[in-house]
C-alpha positions in Angstrom: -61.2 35.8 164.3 -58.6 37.8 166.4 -57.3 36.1 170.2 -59.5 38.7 172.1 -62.9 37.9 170.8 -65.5 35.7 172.4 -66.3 32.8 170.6 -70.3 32.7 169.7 -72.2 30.9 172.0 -73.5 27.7 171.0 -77.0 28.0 170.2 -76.1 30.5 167.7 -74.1 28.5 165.6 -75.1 27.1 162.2 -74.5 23.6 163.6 -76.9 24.0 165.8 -79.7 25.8 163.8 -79.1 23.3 161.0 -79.8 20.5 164.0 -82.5 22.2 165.3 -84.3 22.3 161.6 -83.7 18.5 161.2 -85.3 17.5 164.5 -88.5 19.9 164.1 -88.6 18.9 160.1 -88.9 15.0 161.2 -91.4 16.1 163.6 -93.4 17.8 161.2 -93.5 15.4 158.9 -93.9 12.8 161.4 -97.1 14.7 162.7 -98.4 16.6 159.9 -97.2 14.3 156.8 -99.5 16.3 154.5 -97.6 19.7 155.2 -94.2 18.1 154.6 -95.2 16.3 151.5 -95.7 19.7 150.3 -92.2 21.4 152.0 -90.8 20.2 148.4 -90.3 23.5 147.0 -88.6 25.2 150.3 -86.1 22.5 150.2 -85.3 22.6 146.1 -85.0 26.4 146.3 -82.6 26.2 149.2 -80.3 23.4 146.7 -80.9 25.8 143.9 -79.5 28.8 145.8 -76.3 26.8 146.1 -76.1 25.0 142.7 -76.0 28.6 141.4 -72.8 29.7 143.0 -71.1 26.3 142.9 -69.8 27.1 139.4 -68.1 29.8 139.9 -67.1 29.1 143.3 -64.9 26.0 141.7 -64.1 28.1 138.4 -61.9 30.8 140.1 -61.0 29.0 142.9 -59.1 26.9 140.0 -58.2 29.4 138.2 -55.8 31.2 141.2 -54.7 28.1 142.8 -53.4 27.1 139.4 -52.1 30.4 138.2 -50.2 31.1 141.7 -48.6 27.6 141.5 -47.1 28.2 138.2 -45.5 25.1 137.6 -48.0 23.0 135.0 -46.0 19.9 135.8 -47.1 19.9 139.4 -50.5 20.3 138.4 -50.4 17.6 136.1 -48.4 15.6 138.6 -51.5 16.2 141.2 -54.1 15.3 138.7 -52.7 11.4 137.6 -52.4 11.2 141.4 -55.7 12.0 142.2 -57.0 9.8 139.4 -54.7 7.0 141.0 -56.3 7.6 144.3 -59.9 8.1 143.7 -59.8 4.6 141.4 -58.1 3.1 144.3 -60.4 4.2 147.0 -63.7 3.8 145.1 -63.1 0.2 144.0 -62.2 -0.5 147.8 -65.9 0.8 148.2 -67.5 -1.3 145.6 -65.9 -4.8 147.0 -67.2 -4.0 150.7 -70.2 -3.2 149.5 -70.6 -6.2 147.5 -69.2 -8.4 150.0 -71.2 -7.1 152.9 -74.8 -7.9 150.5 -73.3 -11.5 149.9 -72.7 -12.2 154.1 -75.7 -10.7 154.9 -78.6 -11.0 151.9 -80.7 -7.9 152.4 -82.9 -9.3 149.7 -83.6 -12.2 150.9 -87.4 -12.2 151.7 -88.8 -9.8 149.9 -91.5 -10.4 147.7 -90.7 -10.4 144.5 -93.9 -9.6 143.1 -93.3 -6.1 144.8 -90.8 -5.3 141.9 -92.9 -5.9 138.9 -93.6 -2.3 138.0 -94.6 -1.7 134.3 -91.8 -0.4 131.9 -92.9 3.0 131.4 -93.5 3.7 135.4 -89.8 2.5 135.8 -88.7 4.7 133.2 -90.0 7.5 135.0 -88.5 6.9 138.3 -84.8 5.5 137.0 -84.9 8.0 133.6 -84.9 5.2 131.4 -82.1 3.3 132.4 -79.8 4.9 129.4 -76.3 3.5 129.8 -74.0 6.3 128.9 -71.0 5.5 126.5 -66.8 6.2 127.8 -67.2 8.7 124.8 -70.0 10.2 125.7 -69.1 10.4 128.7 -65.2 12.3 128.0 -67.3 14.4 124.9 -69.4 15.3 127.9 -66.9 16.9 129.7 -66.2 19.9 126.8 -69.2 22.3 126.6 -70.5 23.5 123.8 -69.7 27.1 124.7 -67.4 28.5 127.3 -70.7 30.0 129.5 -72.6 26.9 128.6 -70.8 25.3 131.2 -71.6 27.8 133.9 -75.6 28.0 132.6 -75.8 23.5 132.6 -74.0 23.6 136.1 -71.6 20.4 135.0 -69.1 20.3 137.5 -66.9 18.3 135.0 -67.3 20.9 132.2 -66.1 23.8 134.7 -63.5 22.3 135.6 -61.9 21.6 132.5 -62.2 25.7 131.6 -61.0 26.6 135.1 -58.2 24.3 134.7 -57.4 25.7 131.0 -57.5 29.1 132.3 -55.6 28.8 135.1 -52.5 27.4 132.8 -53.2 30.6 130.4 -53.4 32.7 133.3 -50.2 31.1 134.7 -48.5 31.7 130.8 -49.2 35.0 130.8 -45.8 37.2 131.9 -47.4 39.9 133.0 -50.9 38.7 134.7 -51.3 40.2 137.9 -54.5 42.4 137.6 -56.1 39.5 136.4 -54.9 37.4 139.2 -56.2 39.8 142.1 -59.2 40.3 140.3 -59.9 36.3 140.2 -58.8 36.5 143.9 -61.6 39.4 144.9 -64.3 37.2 142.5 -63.8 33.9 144.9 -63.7 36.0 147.9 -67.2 37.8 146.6 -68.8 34.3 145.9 -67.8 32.5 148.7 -69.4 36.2 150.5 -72.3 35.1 148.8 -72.2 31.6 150.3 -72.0 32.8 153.8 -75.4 35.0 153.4 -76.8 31.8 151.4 -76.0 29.5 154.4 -78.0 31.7 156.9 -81.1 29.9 155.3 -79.9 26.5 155.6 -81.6 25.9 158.7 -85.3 25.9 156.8 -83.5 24.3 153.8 -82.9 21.0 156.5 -85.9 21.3 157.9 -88.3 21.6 154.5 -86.0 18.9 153.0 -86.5 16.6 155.8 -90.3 17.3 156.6 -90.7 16.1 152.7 -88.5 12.8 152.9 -90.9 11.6 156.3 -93.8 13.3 155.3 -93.9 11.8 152.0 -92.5 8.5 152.7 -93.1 8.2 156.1 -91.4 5.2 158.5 -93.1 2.7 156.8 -90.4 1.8 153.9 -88.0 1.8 156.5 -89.4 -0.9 158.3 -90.2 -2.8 155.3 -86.8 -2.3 153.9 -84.5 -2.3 157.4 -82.2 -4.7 156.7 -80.7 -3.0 153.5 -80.9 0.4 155.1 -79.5 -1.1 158.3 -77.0 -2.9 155.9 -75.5 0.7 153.7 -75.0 2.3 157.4 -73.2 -0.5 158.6 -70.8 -1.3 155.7 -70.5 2.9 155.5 -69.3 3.0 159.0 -67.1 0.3 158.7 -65.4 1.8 155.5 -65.4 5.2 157.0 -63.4 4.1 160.0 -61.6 1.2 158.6 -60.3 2.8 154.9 -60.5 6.3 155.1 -59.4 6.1 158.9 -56.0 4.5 158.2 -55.7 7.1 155.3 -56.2 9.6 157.8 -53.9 8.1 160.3 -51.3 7.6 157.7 -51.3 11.3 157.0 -51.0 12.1 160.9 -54.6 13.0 161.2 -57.3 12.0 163.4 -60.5 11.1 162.1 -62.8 11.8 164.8 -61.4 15.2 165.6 -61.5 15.8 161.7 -65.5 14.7 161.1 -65.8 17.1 164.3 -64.3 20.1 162.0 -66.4 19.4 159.3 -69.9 18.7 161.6 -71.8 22.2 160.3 -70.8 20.2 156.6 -72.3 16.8 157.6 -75.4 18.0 158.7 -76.7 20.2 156.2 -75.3 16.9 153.9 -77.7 14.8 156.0 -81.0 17.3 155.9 -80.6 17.9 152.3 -79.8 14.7 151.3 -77.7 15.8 148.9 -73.4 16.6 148.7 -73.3 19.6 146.6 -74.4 22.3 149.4 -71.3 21.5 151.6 -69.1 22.1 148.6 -68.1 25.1 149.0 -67.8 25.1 152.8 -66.0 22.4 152.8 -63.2 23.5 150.2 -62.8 26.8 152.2 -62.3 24.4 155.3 -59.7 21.9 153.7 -57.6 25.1 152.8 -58.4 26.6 156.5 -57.0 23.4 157.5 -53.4 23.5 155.8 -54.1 21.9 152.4 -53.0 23.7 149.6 -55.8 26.0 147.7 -54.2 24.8 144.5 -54.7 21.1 145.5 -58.1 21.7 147.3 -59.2 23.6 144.0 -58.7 20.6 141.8 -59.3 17.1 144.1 -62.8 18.5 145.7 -64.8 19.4 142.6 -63.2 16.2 140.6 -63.7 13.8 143.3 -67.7 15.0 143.4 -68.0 13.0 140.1 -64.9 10.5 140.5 -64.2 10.0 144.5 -68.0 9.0 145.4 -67.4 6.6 147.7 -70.4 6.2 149.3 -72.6 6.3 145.8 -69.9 2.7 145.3 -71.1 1.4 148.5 -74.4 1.9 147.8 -74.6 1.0 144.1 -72.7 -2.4 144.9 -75.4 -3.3 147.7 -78.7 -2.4 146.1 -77.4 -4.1 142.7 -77.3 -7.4 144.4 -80.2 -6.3 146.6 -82.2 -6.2 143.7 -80.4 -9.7 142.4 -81.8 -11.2 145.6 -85.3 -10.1 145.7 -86.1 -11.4 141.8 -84.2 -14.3 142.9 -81.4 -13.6 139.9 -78.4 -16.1 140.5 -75.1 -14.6 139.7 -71.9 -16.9 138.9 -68.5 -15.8 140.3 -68.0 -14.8 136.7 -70.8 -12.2 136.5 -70.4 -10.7 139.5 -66.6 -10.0 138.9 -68.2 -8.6 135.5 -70.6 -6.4 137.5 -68.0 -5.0 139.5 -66.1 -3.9 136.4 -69.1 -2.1 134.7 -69.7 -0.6 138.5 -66.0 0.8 138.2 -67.2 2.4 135.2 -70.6 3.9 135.6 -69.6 5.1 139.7 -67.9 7.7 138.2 -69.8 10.6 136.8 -72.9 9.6 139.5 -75.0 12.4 139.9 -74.0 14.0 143.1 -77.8 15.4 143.5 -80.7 13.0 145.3 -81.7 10.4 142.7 -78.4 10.5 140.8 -77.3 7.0 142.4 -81.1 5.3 141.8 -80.0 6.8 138.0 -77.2 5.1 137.9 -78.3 2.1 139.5 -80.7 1.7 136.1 -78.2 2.6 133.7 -76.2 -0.2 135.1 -79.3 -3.1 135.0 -79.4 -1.5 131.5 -76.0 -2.6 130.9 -76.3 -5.9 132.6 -79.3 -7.1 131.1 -79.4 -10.0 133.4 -81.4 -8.3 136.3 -84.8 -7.1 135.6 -84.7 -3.3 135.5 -88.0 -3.3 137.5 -86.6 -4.4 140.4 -85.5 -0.9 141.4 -88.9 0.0 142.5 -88.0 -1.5 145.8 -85.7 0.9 146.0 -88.1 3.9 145.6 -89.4 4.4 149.0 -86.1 4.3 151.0 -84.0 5.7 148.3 -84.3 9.3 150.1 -82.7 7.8 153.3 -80.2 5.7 151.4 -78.9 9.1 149.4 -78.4 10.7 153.1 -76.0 7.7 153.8 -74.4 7.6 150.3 -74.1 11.5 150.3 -72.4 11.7 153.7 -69.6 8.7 152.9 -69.2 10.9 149.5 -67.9 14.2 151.3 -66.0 12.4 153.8 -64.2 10.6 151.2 -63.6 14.0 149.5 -62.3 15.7 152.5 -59.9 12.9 153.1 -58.7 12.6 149.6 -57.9 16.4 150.0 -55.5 15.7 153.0 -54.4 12.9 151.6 -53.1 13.9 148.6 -52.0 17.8 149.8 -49.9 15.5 152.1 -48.5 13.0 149.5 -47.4 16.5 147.4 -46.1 17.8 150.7 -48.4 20.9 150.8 -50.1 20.0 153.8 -49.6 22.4 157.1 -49.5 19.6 159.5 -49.1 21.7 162.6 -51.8 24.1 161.7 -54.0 20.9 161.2 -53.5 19.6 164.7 -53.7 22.5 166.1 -56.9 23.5 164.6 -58.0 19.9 165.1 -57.5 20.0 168.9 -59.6 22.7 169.0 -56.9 25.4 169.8 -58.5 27.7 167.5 -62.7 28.7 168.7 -65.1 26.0 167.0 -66.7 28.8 165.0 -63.3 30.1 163.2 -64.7 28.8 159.8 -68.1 30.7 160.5 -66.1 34.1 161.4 -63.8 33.7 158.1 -66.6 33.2 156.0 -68.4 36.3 157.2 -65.2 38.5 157.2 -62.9 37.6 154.7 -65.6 36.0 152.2 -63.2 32.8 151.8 -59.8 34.2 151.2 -57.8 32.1 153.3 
């Protein structure tokens, strides 16, 4: 967007339709909860229009940031970091959530009767509970066939090819066709993303007429106190932990959660992280990060950096501890927060992907009946709004964080575009004019 132009007025922004379709989706489903029960479809299609270019969004997004860096050492250097980090962060997630359920025993009056769902119903909600082996899990990560990866989705999986390519690409003495023509492919798909995004606004309201219209204000009230609970604990770990990170790295939080507000709220109507990916990765590099770094920490920290899934798993495991009235020694809950370390990676960035997770882990446990989860059910929708917010928070930090700790990260341009020197729709104008290539 060039000095001379007028920014866009306010009410035309995408932060403001996307707010707009929140507040008239709650109302709808507030006032006519059979028509949002059945808004379902509007809001999967809206997810599934995303999902679809998410692939290659990351893929050649990789694949340039990786070829233009050149040096495989620095890459490798930024990937044992980010593993270092995201380990770090996550576990700091997983004791404040576990120590916030201990001081303040969200499950302490509940019924436990409520929880005794038959096996098979509890299949169906948590998918069975199946605990997923370390070398299932890394076997995972290799797809069968090189466009298997793109036609499953897994994040993982497309990483690891986009990462490959980029070091061939980066080999390759003479590789600069191929290069430009990666470059014009992630300008084209984020392109695609900015027509996408005009629908968002119905995607927040369908999504969010379905959550109240379906489970209504009722399972909040019944389950306040561990809803109550997740927000609080998130809000202290977003301001306490990932506040000094970004103070450490010279930037400030609240300017920075401004930036990405367009992000957050089409996080909070959908209920889900993956729609703000690719927004948010043309932002981070919009911001001064490097597009090599952003490329790699963003799409790997949506399966290992969830730090809002570790807050969450952390609190409704012992929720569920203290509503069947399961007592857990020092000894088993230092164990639990081991196999939490483990299966909080890989969550299932999607709604539902943390209740998953939460089985799989009861699964592993054994010591915690499996059907206690179906307390969880009704407010589960509300709790993956909080978990999935935390999650790209912790993302967009990490980014900075670790673009900073490699000394790629523009630091002027940041606070300049952080104190609002450049319009407030700059991100909006470069993702209708240049498609992304920042």
């Amino acid at each position: 967007m060039s000095a001379h132009e007028e920014p866009r007025r306010f009410y035309t922004t995408l932060y403001f339709r996307v707010f707009v379709g929140i507040v008239l989706g709650c109302a709808a489903g507030w006032l006519f909860p059979r028509f949002g029960g059945g808004c379902k479809p509007v809001a999967d299609g809206f997810l599934k229009l995303i999902r679809m270019l998410i692939a290659p969004i990351v893929f050649f997004t990789v694949v340039t940031g990786i070829a233009k860096v050149g040096d495989l050492r620095h890459i490798g250097r930024v990937g044992l970091k980010s593993l270092f980090y995201f380990e770090s962060v996550t576990t700091l997630a997983l004791l404040l959530g576990m120590s916030a359920a201990a001081l303040i025993h969200p499950g302490r009056g509940i019924n436990p009767g409520a929880a005794t769902l038959d096996e098979h119903a509890t299949a169906q909600i948590s998918g069975g509970g199946q605990q997923i082996k370390p070398a299932d899990f890394l076997l995972d990560i290799i797809p069968d066939t090189f466009l298997g990866a793109f036609s499953r989705g897994e994040m993982l999986q497309v990483l690891l090819l986009a990462v490959l390519s980029g070091i061939a690409l980066a080999m390759m003495p003479e590789a600069e066709n191929l290069l430009r023509l990666s470059d014009t492919l992630t300008s084209f798909f984020f392109q695609l993303v900015a027509i996408v995004m005009e629908t968002a606004p119905f995607g927040a309201f369908a999504a969010m007429a379905f959550t109240v219209g379906r489970f209504g204000t009722g399972s909040l009230l019944a389950l306040g106190k561990l809803v109550l609970g997740c927000c609080a604990t998130s809000l202290v770990f977003v301001l306490l932990v990932l506040g000094a990170i970004c103070w450490r790295n010279g930037v400030n939080l609240w300017r920075f959660l401004l930036y990405i507000r367009e992000e957050l709220l089409i996080v909070l109507g959908t209920s889900s992280s993956e729609p703000a990916l690719p927004r948010l990765m043309l932002k981070l590099e919009a911001l001064g990060c490097s597009k090599a770094i952003t490329g790699l920490v963003v799409p790997a920290g949506y399966s290992f950096n969830l730090d809002g899934t570790s807050i969450y798993l952390s609190m409704a495991l012992m929720f569920v501890a203290q509503s069947t009235k399961t007592h857990l020694s020092l000894r088993q809950e230092v164990f639990i927060l081991l196999i939490l370390m483990l299966n909080s990676k890989g969550a299932a960035t999607v709604t539902g992907g943390g209740l998953i997770t939460l089985a799989a882990t009861l699964a592993t446990l054994g010591t915690i009946p499996l059907s206690g989860i179906a307390l969880l059910i009704g407010v589960d929708r509300f709790l993956s709004q909080i978990r999935s917010l935390v999650n790209i928070i912790g993302n967009g930090v990490a980014t900075i964080a670790i673009s900073r700790w490699e000394g790629q990260f523009d630091s002027q341009r940041a606070s300049q575009i952080l104190a609002n020197r450049y319009p407030a729709v700059k991100d909006e104008m470069m993702l209708r004019e240049q498609g992304g290539a920042v």
